[in-house]
C-alpha angles and dihedrals in degrees: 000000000000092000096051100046089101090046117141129223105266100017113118111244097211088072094073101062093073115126132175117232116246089231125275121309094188133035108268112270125231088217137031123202128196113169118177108194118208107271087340095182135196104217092078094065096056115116090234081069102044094114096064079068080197083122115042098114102063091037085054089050086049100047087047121111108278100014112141110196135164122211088206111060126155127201127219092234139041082216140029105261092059104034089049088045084051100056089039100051109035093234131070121265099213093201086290085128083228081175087074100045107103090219086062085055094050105042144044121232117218085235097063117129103208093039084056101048091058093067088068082061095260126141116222128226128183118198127190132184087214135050120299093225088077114107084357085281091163084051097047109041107052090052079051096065101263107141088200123028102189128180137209095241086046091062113029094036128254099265079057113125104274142169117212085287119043150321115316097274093244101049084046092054110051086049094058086049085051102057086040094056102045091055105044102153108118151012110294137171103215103195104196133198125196128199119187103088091076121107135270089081103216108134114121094237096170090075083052099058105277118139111156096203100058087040105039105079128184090343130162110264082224079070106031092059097041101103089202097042091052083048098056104041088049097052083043081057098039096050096043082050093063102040095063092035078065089039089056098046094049083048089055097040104038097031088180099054128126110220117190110188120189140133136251089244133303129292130196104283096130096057082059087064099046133093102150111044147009126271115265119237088257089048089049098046122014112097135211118272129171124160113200131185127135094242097057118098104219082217089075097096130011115267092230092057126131123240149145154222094270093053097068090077099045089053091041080061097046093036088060129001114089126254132313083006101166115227138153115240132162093209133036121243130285082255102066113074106261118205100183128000113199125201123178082253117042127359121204134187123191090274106033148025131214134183119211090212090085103004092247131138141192141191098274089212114055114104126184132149104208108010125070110160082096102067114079119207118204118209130215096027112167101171122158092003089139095064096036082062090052096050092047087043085050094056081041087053088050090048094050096050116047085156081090 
């Protein structure tokens, strides 16, 4: 990592993350949302896919006056464990499990993003649709800094609606509105996890709205009589549906609030929606992310930039705590120009994409529905390794020393 290349032998990296806010850009919320909503995924949101109509809710948040949103988003984790442990925990997780680690129950690391939003005066809520016992949540988040770890079956009951995972997404939001709203009585981050968007596909959607022939528009047979497919893409809609059916009520009801949406990471959807082709690296791994609050200018960053997952709480920071405000943060905020951002997954620059996984990389934006003899894909790609290690030695440091 740039930053660490003069480190010394016995100095604590972490140290040097530290970064002073420029001084706040927006009027300080009451209330802080950040829901991450179960592979929660960019591509369809993609215009090429505007007829399928299973996102037009999140494409509707993103198109509203000061939204801010990327089409290039990258998540901390392939998977959910590691990409939740990484926003959590202001480092990356790097598929370590740091949640398990005992160390990570009985101490508090400087990068945490709920322990340093508390020192804006903030309380801090997690909310799950699931139990808190997965992924020893209700271990890991309190050492964390979250003053409440709440889960799905604690709040709607045991005997609520649920899949493997957790509560169906809408009965397990608006009773987490319910309980907001009734204790409103000071500034509080809600981080909020959602659950429902997860196969196997086996909610009853139709009693929740979906009716394939009134939102299916102009779609491949091949789609529309594939059972599983259909499954899939109308718990993709159903859960989306929730979720900004919570983000519009907090809107009415909090009109200062800043809502971060974004998913643990992307699923398969697009493959859903496919017949003709494979889904490109973007379509496979880039996630959702909007920022809304009614004093951004959408205008503050460039829609086709590229981000990730660690930048949300740099730019929460910069976004809101005054002036010279000390904090610990990996990456820098969505407002600095960014020309490669690296993950120990996945690294992208403004013109490509690459996934460690196979070493392969593609042009990140090309977009075409049908045709695909077009997109070049490059093989043994090893850009930016050098910094990827760092970023996974880094977590292995942390691990070694629980002495910090």
């Amino acid at each position: 990592i740039p930053e660490f290349k003069d480190v010394k032998i016995g100095v604590n990296p972490l140290e040097l993350l530290r970064k002073k806010a420029e001084g706040p850009k927006i009027s300080k919320p009451k209330h802080i949302f950040i829901l991450v909503g179960e592979s929660l995924t960019q591509s369809v949101t993609d215009d090429i896919y505007s007829e399928y109509h299973i996102a037009d809710a999140g494409k509707k948040f993103k198109a509203q006056k000061n939204t801010i949103s990327m089409e290039n988003f990258l998540p901390a984790g392939m998977i959910s464990q590691p990409a939740i442990t990484s926003l959590i925990s202001g480092i990356y997780d790097s598929n370590l499990e740091i949640n398990e680690k005992t160390q990570f129950w009985e101490h508090t690391i400087i990068t945490s993003l709920p322990e340093q939003i508390k020192k804006l005066g903030y309380k801090t809520k997690l909310w799950y649709g699931g139990n808190i016992s997965w992924a020893s949540l209700g271990l890991f988040a309190p050492s964390m800094g979250f003053d409440e770890c709440i889960g799905g079956p604690d709040i709607c009951g045991e005997d609520a609606p649920a899949t493997w995972l957790g509560v169906y997404d809408h009965l397990f939001l608006d009773e987490v509105k319910k309980r907001i709203l009734a204790v409103d009585d000071e500034p509080t981050m809600h981080f909020i996890y959602t659950t429902s968007n997860h196969s196997p596909s086996t909610i009853p959607i139709e009693r929740y709205g979906w009716d394939a022939d009134t939102i299916f528009g102009n779609i491949p047979r091949e789609v529309r009589d594939n059972k599983s497919k259909v499954a899939a893409l109308g718990t993709y809609w159903y859960a989306e549906q929730a979720l900004f059916r919570f983000v519009d009520d907090m809107k009415e009801h909090f009109e200062d609030s800043l809502i971060i949406v974004t998913g643990d990471h992307s699923c398969g959807i697009a493959d859903s929606l496919l017949s003709y082709r494979k889904q490109t690296i973007r379509e496979s791994f880039c996630t959702y992310f909007a920022m809304y609050h009614k004093g951004i200018d959408a205008n503050w960053i460039n829609k086709n930039s590229i981000g990730d997952h660690m930048q949300i709480m740099p730019t929460i920071f910069e976004l809101i705590a005054p002036k010279d405000f000390e904090y610990y943060s990996l990456m820098p905020s969505l407002f600095e120009p960014q020309e490669h951002i690296v993950t120990p997954y996945h690294w992208m620059t403004q013109s490509e994409i690459g996934f460690y996984g196979n070493y392969t990389a593609q042009d990140i934006n090309w977009r075409d529905s049908k045709q695909q003899d077009s997109l070049i894909t490059h093989i043994e790609r090893h850009d930016f390794e050098e910094i990827k290690q760092a970023y996974v030695e880094l977590t292995s440091w942390v691990v070694r020393h629980p002495e910090i």
